[in-house]
SEVO-539905 format. One record per residue: residue in three letters; x, z, y of N, C-alpha, C, CB in turn. Coordinates in steps of 0.05 Angstrom, whole numbers, plus 5000, padded with zeros to 4 digits. Glycine has a CB too. Layout:
// residues N
ALAXZYXZYXZYXZY
...
This chain:
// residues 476
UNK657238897445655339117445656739377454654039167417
UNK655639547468656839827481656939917460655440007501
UNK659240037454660040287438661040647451662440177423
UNK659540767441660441067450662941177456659841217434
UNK663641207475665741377480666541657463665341437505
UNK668741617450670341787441671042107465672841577434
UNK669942197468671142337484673042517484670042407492
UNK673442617453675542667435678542547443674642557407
UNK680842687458683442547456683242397479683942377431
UNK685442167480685242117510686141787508687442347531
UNK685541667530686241287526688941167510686841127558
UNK691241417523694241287498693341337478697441427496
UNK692141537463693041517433690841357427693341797413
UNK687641407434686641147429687540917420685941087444
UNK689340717445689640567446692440477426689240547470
UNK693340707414696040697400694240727366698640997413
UNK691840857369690340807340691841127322691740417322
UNK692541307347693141627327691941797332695641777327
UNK691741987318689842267330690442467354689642477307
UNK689742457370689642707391689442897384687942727407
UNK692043157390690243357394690143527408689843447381
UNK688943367439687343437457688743677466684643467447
UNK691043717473691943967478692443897506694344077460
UNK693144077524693044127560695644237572690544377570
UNK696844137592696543817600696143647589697943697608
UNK698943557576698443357553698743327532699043217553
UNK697643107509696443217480700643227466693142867458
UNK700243237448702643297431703443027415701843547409
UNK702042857412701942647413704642457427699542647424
UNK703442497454704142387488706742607488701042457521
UNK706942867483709543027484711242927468709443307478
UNK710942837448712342747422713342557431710942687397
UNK712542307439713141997442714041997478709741767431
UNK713742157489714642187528713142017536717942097541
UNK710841987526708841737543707141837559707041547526
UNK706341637580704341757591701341877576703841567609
UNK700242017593698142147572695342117589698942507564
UNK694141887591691841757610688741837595692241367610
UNK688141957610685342197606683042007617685542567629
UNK680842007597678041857599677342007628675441937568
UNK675341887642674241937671672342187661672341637685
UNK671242417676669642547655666842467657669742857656
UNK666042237680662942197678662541927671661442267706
UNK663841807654663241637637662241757606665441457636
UNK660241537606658841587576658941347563655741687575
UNK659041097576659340857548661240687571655440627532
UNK663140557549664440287557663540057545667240287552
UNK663339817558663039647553665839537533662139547576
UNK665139397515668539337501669839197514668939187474
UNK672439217517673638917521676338867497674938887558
UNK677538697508679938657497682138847498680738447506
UNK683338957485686039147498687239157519687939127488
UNK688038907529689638757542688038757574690038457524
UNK685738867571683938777589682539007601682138597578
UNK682939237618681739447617679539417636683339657620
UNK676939537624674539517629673839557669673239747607
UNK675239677682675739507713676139377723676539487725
UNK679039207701679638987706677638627698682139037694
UNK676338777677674738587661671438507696673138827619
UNK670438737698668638707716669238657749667238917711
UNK672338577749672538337774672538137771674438307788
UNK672238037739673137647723670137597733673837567674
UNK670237277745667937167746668237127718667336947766
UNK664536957721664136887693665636747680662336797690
UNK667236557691669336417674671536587661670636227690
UNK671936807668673337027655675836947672673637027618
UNK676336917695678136917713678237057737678236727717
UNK680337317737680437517754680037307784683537707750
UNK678137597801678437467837680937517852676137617860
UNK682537717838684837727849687537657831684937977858
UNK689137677847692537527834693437707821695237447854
UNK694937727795695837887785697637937785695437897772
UNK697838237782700638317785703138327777700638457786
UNK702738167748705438107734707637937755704737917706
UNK706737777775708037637797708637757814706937477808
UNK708838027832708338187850708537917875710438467848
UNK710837817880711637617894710437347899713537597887
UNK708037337871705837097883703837247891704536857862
UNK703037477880700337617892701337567924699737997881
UNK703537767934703337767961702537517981705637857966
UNK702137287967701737097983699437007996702436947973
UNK697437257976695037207994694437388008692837137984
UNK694337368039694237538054693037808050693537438071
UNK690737848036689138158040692238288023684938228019
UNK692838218001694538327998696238388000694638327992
UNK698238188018700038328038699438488054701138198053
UNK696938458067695838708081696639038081693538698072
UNK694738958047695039328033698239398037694239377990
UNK700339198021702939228021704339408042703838988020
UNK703139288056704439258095702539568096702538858128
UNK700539598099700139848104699940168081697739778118
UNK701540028061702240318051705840338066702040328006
UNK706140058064709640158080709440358105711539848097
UNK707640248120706240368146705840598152704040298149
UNK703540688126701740898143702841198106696440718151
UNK702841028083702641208059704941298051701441098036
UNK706841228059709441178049709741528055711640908068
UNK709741578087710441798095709842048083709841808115
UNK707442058073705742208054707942258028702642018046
UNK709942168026711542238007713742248005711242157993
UNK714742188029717842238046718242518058718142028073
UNK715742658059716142828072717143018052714142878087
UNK719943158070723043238059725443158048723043348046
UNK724242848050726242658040727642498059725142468021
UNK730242518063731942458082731942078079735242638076
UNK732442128051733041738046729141648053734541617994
UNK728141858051726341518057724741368031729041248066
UNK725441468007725541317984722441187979726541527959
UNK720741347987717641157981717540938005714141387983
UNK718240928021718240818043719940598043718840988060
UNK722040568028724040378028724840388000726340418049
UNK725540427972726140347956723040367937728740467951
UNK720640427939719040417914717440047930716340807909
UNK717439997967716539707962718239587947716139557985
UNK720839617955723639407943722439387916727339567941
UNK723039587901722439597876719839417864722239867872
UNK717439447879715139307880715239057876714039347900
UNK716438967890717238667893716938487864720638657903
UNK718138657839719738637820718138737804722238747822
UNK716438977801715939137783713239237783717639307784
UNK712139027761708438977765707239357765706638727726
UNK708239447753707139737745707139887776709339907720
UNK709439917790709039987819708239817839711040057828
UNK707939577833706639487850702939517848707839217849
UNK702439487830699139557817698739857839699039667769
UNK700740017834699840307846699640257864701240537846
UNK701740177889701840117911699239987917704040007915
UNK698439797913696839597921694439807919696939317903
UNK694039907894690640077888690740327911690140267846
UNK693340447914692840687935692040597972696240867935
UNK693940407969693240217997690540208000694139897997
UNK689239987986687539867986684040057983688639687965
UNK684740317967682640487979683240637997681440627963
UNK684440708003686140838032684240788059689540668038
UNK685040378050682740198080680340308076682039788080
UNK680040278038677140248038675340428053676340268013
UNK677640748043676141058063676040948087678241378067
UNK678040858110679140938141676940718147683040888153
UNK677040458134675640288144673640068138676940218152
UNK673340158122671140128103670839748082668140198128
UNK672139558089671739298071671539338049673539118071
UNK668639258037668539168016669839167983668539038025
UNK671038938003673038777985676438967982673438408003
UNK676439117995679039317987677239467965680439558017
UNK675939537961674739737933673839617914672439907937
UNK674539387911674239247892676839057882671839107899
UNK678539087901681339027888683339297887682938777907
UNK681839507892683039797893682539847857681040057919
UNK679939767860679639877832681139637807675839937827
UNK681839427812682539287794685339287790681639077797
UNK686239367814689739397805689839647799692239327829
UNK688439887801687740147793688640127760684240237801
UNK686340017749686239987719688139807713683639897707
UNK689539577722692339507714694839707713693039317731
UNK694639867731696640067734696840237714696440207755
UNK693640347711694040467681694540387658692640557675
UNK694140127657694740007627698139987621693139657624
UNK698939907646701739917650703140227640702139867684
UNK701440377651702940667639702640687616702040917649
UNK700440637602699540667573701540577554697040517566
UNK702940307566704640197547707140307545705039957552
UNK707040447561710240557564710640807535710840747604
UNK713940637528714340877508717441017516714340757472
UNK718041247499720541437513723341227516721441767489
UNK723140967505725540847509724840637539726440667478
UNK722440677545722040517573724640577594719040627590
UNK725640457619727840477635725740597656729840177642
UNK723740517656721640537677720540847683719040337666
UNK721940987651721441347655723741417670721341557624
UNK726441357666728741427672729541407704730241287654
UNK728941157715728941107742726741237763728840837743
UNK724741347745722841457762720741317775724041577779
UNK721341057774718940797772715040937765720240547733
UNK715940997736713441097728712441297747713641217701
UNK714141497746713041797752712741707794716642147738
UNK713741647795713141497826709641337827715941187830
UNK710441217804707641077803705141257805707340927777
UNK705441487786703141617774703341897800703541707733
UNK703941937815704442027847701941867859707841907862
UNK702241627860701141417880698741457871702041107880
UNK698241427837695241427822693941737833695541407782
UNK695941937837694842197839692342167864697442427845
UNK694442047880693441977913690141867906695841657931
UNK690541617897688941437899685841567891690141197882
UNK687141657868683541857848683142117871684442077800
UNK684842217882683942307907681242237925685842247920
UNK683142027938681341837954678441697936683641587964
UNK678241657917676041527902675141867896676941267873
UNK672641867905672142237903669742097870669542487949
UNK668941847863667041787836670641897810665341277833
UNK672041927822674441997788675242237792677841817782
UNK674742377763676942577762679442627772677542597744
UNK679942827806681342837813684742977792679942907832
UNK683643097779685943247770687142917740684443687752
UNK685042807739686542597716689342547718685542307717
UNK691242427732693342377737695342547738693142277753
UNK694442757749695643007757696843107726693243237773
UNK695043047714694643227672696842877661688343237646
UNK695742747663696542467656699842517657695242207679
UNK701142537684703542537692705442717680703542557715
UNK704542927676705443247664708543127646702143427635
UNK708142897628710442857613713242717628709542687591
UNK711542587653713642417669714742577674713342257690
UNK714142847689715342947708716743137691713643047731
UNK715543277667718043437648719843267635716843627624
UNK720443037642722042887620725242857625720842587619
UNK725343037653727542987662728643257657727542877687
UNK727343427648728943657639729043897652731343597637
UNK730243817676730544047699730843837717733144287699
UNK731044057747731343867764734143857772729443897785
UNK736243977759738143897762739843597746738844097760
UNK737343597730737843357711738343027725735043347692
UNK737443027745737542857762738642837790735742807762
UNK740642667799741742637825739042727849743042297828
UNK740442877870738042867890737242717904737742997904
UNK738542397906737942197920737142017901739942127937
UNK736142097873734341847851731941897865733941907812
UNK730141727854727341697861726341767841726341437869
UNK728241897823726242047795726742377810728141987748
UNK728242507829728042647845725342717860729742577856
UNK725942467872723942437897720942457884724342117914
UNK720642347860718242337844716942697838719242157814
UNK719342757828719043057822717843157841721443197817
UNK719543247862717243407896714843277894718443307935
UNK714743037898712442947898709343007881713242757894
UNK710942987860709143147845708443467844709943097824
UNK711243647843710543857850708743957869712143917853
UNK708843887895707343877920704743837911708143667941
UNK704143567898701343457887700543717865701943107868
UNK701243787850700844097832700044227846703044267821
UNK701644367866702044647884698044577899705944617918
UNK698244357909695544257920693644297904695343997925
UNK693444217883690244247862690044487852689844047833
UNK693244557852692644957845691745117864695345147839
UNK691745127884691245147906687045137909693344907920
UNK687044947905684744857906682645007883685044557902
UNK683845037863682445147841683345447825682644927822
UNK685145637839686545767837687445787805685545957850
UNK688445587804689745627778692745527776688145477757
UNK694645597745696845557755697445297745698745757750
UNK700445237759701344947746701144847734702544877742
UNK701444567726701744407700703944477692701544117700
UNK706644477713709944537706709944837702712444427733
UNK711944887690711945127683715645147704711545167643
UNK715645317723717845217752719345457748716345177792
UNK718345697726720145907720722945947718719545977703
UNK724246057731728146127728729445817739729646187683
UNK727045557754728545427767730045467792727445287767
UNK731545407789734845527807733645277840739845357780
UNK732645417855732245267886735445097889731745557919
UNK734344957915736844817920737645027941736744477931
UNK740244927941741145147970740145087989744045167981
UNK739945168014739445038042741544928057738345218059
UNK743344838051745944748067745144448080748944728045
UNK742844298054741044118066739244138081740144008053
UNK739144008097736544088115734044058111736543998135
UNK733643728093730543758074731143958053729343428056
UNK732744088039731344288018729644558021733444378004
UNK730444568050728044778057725244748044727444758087
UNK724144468039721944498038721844468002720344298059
UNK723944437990724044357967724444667960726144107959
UNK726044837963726145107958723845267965728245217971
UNK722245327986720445447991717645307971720445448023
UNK718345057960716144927933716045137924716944707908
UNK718345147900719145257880718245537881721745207876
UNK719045647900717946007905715145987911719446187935
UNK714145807915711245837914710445787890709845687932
UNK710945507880710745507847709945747827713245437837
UNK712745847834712946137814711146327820715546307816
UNK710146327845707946577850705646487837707146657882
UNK705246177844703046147835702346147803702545957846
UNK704246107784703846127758703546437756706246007741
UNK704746537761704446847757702146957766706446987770
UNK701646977794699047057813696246947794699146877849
UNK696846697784693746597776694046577753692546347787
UNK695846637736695046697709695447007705696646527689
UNK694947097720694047417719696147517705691147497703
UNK698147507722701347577694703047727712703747237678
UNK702647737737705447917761704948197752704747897805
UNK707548247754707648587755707748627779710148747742
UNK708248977776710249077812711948977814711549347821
UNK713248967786716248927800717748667807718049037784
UNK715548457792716048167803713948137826715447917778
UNK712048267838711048247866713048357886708448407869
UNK715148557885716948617893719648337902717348807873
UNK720348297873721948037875720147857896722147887842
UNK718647777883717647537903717747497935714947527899
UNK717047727935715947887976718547797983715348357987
UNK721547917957724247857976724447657973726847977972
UNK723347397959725347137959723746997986725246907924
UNK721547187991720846968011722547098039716946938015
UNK722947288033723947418061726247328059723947748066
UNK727447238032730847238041730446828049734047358001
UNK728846838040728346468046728446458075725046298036
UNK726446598094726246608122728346718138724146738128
UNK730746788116733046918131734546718135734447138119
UNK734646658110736246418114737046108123736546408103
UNK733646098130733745828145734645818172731345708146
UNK735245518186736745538206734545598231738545278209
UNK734845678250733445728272733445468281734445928291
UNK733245268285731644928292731244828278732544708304
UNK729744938238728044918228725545178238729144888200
UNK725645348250723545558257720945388283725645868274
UNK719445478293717945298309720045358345713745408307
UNK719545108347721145088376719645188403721844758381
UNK717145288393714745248416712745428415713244988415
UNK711145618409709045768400706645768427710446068391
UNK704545778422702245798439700846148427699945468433
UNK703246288437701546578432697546678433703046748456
UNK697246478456693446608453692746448468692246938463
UNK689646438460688246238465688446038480686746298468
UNK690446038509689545968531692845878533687746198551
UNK693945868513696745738511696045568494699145898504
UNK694345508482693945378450693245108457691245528427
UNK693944858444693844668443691144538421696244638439
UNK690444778409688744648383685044938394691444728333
UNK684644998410682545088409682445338412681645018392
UNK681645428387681245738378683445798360678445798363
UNK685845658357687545618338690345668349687245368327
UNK692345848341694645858354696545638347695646098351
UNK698845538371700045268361702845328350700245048385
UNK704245138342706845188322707844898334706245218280
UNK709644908341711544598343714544668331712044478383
UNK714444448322716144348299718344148311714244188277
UNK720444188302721843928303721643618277725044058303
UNK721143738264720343548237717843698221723243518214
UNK717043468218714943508192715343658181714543358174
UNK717143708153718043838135718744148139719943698128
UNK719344168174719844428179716844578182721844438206
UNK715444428184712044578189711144588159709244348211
UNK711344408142710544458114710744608098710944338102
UNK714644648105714744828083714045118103718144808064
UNK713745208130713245448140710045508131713945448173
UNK708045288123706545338117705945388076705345178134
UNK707845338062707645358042709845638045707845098025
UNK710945858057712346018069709446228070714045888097
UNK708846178088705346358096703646308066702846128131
UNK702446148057701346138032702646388010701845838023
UNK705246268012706546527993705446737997709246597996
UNK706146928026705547168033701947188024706547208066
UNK700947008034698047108034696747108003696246908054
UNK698147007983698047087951698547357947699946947933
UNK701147337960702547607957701047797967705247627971
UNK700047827999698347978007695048127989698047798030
UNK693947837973691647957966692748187943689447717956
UNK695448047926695548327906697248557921697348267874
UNK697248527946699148777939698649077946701648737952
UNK700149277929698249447922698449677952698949587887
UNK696949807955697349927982698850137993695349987989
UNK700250197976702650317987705550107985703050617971
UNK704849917981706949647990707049478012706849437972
UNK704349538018703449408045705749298065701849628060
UNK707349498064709449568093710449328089712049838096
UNK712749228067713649078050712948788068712349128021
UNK711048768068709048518083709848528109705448548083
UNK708848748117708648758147711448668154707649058160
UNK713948698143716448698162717248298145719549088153
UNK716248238128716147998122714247878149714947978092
UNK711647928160710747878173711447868199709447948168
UNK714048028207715548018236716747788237717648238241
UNK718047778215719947488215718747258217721647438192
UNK715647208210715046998215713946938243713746938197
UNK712147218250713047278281709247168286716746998298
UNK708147378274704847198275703847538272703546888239
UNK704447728267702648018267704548258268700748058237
UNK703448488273704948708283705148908260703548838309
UNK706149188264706949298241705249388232708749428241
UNK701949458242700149688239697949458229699349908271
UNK698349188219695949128202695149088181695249008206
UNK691449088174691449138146691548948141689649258133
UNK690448878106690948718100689148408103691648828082
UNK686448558102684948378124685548278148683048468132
UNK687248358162687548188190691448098182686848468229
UNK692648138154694347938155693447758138696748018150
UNK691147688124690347508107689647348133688247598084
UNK688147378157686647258171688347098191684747448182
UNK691647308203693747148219694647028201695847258235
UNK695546978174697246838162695046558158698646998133
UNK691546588161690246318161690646118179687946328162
UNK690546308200690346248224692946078229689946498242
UNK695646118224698046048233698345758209700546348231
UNK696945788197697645488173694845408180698245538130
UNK692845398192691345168209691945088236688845228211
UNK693445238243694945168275696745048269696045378296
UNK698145088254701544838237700244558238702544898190
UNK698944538217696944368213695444178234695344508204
UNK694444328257692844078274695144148301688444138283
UNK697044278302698344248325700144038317699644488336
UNK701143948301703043858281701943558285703044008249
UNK698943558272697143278276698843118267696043178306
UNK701043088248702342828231701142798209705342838224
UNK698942508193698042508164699742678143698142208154
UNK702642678142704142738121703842988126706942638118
UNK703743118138703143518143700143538135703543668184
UNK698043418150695543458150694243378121694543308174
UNK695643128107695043118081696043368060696242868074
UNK699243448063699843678056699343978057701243648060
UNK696843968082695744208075693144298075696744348087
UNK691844068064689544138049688844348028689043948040
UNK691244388012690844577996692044858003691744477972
UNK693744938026693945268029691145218049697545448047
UNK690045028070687545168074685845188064686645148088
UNK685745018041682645138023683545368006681144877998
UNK686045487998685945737997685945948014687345767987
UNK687345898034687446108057685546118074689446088072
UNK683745878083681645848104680045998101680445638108
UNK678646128079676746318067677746548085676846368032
UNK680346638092679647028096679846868128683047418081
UNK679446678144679246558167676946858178678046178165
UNK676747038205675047148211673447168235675547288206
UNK673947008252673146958271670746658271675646958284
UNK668646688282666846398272667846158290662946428278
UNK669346268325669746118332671645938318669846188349
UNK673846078312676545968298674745818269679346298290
UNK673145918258671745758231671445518240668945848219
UNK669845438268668145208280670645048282666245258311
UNK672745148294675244958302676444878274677645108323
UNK676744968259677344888237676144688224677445048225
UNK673544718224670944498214671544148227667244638233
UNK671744288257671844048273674643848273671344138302
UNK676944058267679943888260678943768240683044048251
UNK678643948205677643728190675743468190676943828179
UNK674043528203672043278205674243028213669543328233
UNK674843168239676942898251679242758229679043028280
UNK680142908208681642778193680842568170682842948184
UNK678642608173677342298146677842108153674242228138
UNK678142068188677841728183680941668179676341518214
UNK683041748195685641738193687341718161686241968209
UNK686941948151687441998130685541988089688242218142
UNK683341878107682741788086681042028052685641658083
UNK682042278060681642438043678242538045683942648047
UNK677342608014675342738023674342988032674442708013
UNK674543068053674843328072671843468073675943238105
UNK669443288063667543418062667743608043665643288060
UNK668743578015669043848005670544058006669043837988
UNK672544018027674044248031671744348061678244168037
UNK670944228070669744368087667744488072668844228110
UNK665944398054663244568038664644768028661444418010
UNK666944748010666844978003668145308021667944917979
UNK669445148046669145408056667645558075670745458062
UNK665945318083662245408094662045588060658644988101
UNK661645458043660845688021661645968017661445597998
UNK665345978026666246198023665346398038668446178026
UNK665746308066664646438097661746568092664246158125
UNK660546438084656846458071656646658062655446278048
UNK658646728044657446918025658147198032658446857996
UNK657047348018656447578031658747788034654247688017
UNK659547888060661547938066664947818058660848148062
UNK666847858060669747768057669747838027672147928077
UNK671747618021672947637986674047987984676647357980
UNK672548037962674248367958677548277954672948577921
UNK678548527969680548527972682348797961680548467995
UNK680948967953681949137934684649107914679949167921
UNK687049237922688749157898688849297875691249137904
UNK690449047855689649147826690549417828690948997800
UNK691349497803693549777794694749697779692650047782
UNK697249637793700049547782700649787752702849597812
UNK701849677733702349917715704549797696699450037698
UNK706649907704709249727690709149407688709649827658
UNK708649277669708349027672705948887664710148947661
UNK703549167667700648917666701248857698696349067659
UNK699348647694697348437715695748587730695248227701
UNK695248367752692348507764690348427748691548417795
UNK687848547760684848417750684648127748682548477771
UNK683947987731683347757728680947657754682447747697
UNK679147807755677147817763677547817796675848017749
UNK679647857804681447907839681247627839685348067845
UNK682447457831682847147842681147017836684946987836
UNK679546947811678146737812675346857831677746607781
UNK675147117835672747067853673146957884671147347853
UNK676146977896677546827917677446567916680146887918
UNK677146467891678246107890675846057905678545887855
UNK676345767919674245617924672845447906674845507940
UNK671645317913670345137892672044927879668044977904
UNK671044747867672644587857671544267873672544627824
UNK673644127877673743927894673943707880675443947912
């Protein structure tokens, strides 16, 4: 018989039989014990029971004989034997992998999380469920969304079990995994996108700092990964992190992927600050310089090799172009521009200048503009990154500075071209782009540009609360 959902607390402690309490990210519970912390869907209202052992996704693929249609994953190495599932395998190596290499020299989703797979039912479940709706978006079978969703809910049960003496936290196994899950509830636009995102919160603080870990572990690699995945939904909803990325010490740049791993982190920090209504002057000050001393210091063949100054040089439309030598060098220049254009909406107007000579160096506006037309070149230059760039791993990565930044977009032609790149990215990549496109038809809609008025800085209050969330876009 259906019984009511608890909506009180969340599936681990449920399933562990202790009290929640329901605290954000994750409960205290899940902080206490380093477990994962797996959050009810929010538009469910009744489950059908099952067995523990058996989670209610996995139960409604069993024919009636109570025998799953697909192989399970405790084998990873017999599943693969039936072809659809080598399939998915083969095309997350392929096409998903990159989506999380990007800044990573080794490669590590790409070559050590299949290895690992092979071996290790919990990453393989992920793998398989992110694959497998991935097709379902680009290409629609059936039968991928229905083994998407069943190794989906194996994956989670897999996390559920895990406790702080698991090996599976330490190697980064898990927190790799719950990366992949982030992806996947993405792509399935019926789940709570942010679930995973709140779920993971303990994996990813469990390591302490990020110096706590070698930079060539995959409990490393997990970390960016996630971070990036944060920086994105904050982005999206102008709010701040799950991590709290304060007084973390960047890597140097002597590497050539940490560019994009350092320019994270400085965005991180703005963004906890900027959106929880907490920057002063004098840390809007700081900030302006870490981004300026960031752009000083990178090498000139991480800068763009190529520029399409105006229209009629441009490769993407109504859109100015950026060429890159690597991925990572366009990502992080666009999480580089994001910064400024946070920075830009607070800053107060006799700081202005401040911007403007930050704005030389990136080499996109002149010294005499306001702040409306640098909100509008700094959109402009991270949707031209973006579709001049045209690699999934960039174009997936910057869904979230353009659904923050696309809003002060001012031109309709340049809006239309924007509309029309997005459209083109659903089938490729899989994401759902209709709501980043609604909501900034919504932004554009509304009546005149986001006020842009800056607060009044005053020793160490904040700005107006009321400055950003009327900027955010919708929620996706």
């Amino acid at each position: 018989m259906p019984r009511a959902l608890n909506i009180a607390g969340n599936d681990t402690c449920r399933q562990r039989k202790v009290k929640c309490d329901e605290a954000s990210p994750i409960c205290g519970q899940c902080t206490r014990s380093r477990r994962y912390c797996a959050r009810p869907q929010k538009s469910s209202r009744w489950l059908a029971y099952h067995h523990p052992s058996e989670p209610a996704a996995a139960a409604a693929a069993n024919g009636a004989a109570g025998r799953t249609r697909f192989p399970s994953p405790e084998s990873p190495r017999d599943a693969l034997e039936l072809p659809d599932v080598a399939w998915y395998f083969h095309n997350y190596i392929t096409e998903l992998a990159k989506w999380y290499d990007l800044g990573d020299a080794l490669r590590q989703f790409a070559t050590k999380v299949p290895e690992l797979a092979l071996d290790e039912p919990l990453l393989f479940s992920a793998v398989v469920a992110l694959s497998a709706e991935h097709l379902c978006q680009t290409t629609g079978p059936k039968i991928a969304r229905e083994m998407a969703g069943f190794y989906h809910s194996r994956c989670v049960a897999y996390l559920i079990k895990l406790d702080e003496k698991s090996e599976l936290l330490t190697n980064g196994v898990a927190l790799a995994a719950a990366c992949l899950l982030r992806s996947y509830e993405i792509l399935d636009e019926d789940i709570d996108p942010n679930r995973h995102l709140r779920g993971a919160y303990s994996l990813a603080s469990c390591e302490g700092s990020i110096a706590g870990s070698p930079p060539e572990s995959l409990l490393a690699a997990g970390f960016w990964n996630y971070l990036r995945e944060d920086i994105t939904f904050s982005l999206f909803e102008g709010c701040p992190l799950k991590m709290d990325v304060t007084g973390s010490a960047a890597p140097r740049l002597t590497n050539g992927h940490d560019q994009l791993h350092s320019i994270s982190l400085i965005l991180g920090q703005i963004i906890n600050k900027a959106f929880s209504y907490q920057i002063s002057a004098i840390e809007w000050r700081q900030f302006v310089g870490m981004v300026h001393a960031w752009l000083d210091e990178i090498p000139q063949h991480v800068k763009p090799f190529s520029r399409g100054r105006s229209v009629t040089l441009s490769t993407v439309g109504e859109l100015p172009s950026f060429w890159f030598l690597q991925d990572f060098h366009a990502s992080a220049r666009q999480y580089a521009l994001v910064s400024l254009s946070i920075l830009a909406v607070l800053a107060p107007p006799d700081q202005l200048s401040l911007l403007h000579s930050v704005a030389n160096d990136v080499g996109i506006v002149g010294h005499e503009t306001n702040k409306e037309e640098l909100l509008d070149a700094y959109a402009l230059a991270i949707c031209g990154i973006a579709f001049t760039t045209n690699i999934p791993s960039v174009i997936v990565n910057s869904f979230g500075p353009i659904a923050y930044c696309g809003k002060f977009i001012r031109s309709e032609q340049a809006r239309q071209e924007v509309i029309r790149r997005l459209a083109a990215c659903k089938r490729p990549v899989g994401w759902p782009v209709e709501r980043l496109i609604s909501s900034l038809k919504n932004s554009w809609a509304a009546a005149g540009l986001p006020e842009l008025e800056s607060p009044t800085f005053s020793g160490e209050a904040g700005p107006s609360p009321g400055l950003l969330s009327d900027m955010s876009p919708a929620s996706y």
